[in-house]
N, C-alpha and C positions, 0 to 999 in steps of 0.2 A: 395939694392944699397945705398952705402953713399955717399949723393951726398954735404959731406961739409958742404961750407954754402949754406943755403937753405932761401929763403922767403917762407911765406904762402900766397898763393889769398885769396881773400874773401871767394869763395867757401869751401874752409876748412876749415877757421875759423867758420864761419855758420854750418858745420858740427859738430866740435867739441862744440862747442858754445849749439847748441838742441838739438842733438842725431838722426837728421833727414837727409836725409833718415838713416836707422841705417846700413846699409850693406857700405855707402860711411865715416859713422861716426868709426867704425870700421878699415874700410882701412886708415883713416887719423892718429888713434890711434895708430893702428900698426907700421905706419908710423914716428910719434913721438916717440915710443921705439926702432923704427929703431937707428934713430939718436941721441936720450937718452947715447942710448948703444954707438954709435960711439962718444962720447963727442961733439958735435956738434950739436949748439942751430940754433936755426929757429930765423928769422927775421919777425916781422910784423909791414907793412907800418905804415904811419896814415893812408896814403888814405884806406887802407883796412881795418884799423881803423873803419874808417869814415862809408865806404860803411858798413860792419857789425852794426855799430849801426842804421842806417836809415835801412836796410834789417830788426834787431832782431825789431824794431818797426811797421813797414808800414806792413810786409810781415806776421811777426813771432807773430802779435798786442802785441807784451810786454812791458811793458809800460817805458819811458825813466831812470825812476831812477833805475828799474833793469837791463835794459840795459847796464846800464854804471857798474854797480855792476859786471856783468857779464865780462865786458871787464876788468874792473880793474883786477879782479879775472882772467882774463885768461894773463892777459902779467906778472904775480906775479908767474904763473908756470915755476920751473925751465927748461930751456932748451930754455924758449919762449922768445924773445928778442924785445924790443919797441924799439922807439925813446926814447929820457933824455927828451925831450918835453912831450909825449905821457904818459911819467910813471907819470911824473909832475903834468899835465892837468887832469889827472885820481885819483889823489890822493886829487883833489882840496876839500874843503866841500861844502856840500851842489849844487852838480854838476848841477845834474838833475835840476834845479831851476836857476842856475845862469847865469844873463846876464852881456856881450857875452857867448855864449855856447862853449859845448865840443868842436866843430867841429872850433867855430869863432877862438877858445883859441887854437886850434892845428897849424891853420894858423898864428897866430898871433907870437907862438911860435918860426916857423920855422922863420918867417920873423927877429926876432930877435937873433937868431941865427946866421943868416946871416947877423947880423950887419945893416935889411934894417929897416926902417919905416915902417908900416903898413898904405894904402890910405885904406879907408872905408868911405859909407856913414851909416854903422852901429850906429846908437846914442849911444849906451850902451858901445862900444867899447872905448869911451873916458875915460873911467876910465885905460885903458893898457895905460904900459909905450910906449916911440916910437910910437905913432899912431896921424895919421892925419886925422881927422874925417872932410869930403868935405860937408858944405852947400849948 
């Protein structure tokens, strides 16, 4: 079935992402050469983003800088499609280490995108542009 455009949940990123379980890692596979073949790229959230990086860590114990490695490396596959934030934020140096993090730098993103200011009482976050850091 070509179902277009398509997003992935977490759940199949996480599949494709370990190779766990391998019978749903499989189905997800096939699934992506479904839609390979019909020209038509898959979409992935941040948020699913997001939830896959704290899943491949807490759940998966891999440790954050291959985490992000892995993520970067899965939205760089043809057909898979991020955010302009997402592809941004993943490409930053020295990720795994840098404060604000992946996750602060995704929100922080969107919000600027949207033209808003970012409210935080994050400390580290005073280095982004547009951002109001509340004593």
């Amino acid at each position: 079935m070509n179902l277009g455009s398509s997003s992935l949940d977490t759940s199949v990123v996480l599949r494709l992402l370990t190779g766990e379980p391998l019978d749903q890692f499989r189905q997800a596979i096939a699934f992506l050469t479904r839609q390979a073949e019909a020209k038509a790229d898959v979409f992935v959230s941040n948020q699913v983003l997001s939830e896959a990086y704290f899943a491949l860590q807490s759940f998966y114990k891999i440790p954050k800088a291959e985490a992000l490695e892995m993520l970067s490396n899965f939205v760089q596959h043809r057909g898979i499609r991020a955010s302009s934030v997402a592809e941004s934020v993943l490409r930053l140096p020295d990720l795994a280490s840098a404060k604000p993090g992946f996750v602060d730098r995704l929100i922080h993103g969107e919000c600027q995108e949207a033209g808003q200011t970012l409210v935080t009482f994050e400390k580290a976050a005073r280095k982004l542009p547009k951002t109001m850091v509340l004593d």
